[in-house]
C-alpha positions as CSV (number, residue, x, y, z in Angstrom):
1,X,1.3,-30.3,-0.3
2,X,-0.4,-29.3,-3.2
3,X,1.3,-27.3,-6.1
4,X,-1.0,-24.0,-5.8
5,X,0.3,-23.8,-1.9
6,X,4.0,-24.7,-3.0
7,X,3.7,-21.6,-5.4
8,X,2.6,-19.5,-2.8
9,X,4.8,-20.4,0.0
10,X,7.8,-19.8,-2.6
11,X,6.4,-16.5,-4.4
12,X,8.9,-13.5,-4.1
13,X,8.1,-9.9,-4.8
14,X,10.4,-6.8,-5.6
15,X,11.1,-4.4,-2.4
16,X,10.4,-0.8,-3.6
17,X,11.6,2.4,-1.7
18,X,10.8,6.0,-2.2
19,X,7.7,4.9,-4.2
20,X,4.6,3.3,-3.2
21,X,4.3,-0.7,-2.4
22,X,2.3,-2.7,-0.1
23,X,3.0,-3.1,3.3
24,X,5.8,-6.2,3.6
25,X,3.9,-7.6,6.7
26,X,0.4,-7.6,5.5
27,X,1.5,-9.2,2.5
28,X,3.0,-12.0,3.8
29,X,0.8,-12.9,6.4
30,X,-2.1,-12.9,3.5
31,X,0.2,-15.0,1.6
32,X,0.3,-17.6,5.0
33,X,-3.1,-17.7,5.0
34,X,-3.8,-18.5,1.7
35,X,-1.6,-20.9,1.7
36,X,-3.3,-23.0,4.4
37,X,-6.5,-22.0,2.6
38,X,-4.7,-24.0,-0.8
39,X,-3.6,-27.0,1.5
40,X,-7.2,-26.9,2.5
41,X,-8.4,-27.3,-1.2
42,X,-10.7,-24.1,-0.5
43,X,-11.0,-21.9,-3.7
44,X,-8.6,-18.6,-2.7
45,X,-11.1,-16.5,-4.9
46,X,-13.0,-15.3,-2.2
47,X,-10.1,-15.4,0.3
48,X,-8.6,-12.7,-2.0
49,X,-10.9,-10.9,-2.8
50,X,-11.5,-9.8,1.3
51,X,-7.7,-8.8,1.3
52,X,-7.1,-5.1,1.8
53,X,-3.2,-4.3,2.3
54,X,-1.9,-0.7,3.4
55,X,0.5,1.7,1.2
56,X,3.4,2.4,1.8
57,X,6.1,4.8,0.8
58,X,8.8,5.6,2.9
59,X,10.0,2.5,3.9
60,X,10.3,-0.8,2.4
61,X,7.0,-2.1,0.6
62,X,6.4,-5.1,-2.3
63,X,6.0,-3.7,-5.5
64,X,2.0,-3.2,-6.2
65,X,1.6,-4.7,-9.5
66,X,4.0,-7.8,-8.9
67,X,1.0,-8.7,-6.1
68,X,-1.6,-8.0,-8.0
69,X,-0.6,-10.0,-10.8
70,X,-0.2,-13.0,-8.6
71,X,-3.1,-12.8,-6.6
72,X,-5.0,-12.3,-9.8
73,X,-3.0,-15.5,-11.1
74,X,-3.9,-17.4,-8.0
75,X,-7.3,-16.8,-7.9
76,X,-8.3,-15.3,-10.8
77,X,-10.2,-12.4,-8.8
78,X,-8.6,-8.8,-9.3
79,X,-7.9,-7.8,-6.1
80,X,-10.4,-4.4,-4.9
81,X,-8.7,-1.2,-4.9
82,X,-7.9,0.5,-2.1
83,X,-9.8,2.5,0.2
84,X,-10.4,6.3,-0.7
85,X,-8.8,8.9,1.7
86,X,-10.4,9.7,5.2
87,X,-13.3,12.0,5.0
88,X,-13.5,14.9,7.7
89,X,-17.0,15.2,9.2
90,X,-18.0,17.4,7.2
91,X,-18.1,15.3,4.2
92,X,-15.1,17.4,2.4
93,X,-11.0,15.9,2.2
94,X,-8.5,16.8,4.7
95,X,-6.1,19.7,4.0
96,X,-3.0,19.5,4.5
97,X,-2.0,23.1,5.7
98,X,1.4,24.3,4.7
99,X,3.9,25.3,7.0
100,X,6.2,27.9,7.1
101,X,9.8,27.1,5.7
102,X,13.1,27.1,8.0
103,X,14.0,30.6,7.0
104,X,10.8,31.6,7.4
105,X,10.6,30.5,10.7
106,X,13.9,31.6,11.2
107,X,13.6,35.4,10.2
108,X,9.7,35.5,9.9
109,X,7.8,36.3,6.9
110,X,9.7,38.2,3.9
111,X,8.7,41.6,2.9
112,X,6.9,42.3,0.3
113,X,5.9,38.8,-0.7
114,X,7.4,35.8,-3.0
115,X,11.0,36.8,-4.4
116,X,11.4,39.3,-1.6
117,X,14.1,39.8,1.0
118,X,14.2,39.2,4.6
């Protein structure tokens, strides 16, 4: 087995909680395939630079710059960023409306706006 795949197959990134990583799964099943692309003798460049792995923030993810660094190391191909956020129809982001807090929904609206008493 060569040395690039041996590196690969024994590569271990930081879990990260509560902030954003990559998705655990993605991650390793891109990191199966390249190394059967490295056994192969293929060049990973342009294996890596097709990858495209989802965020993730509340639950478990690998830390986002410990992968990039070593896929960048590997290949020597910075991987792409990721894709922007969905687009409605229209061209303009989705909104995220705000909903009404548990007193609120509780007791209705307050009087006489922020600061004011039920």
């Amino acid at each position: 087995m060569s040395e690039l795949a041996k590196e690969i197959e024994n590569v271990r990134f930081t879990p990260v909680r509560l902030r954003e990583g990559y998705d655990m799964n993605q991650v390793d099943q891109a990191l199966d395939a390249l190394v059967e692309a490295a056994r192969r003798g293929e060049a990973l460049g342009p294996l890596v630079s097709t990858i495209r792995f989802a965020r993730v923030r509340w639950r478990e993810g690998y830390d986002l710059d410990e992968v990039d660094a070593f896929l960048e190391k590997i290949s020597g191909v910075r991987p792409p960023a990721p894709e922007p956020a969905p687009m409605q129809a229209s061209g303009t982001p989705q909104v995220i409306t705000e909903r009404p807090g548990l007193l609120e929904r509780i007791f209705g609206p307050r009087k006489g706006g922020s600061g004011g008493s039920w």
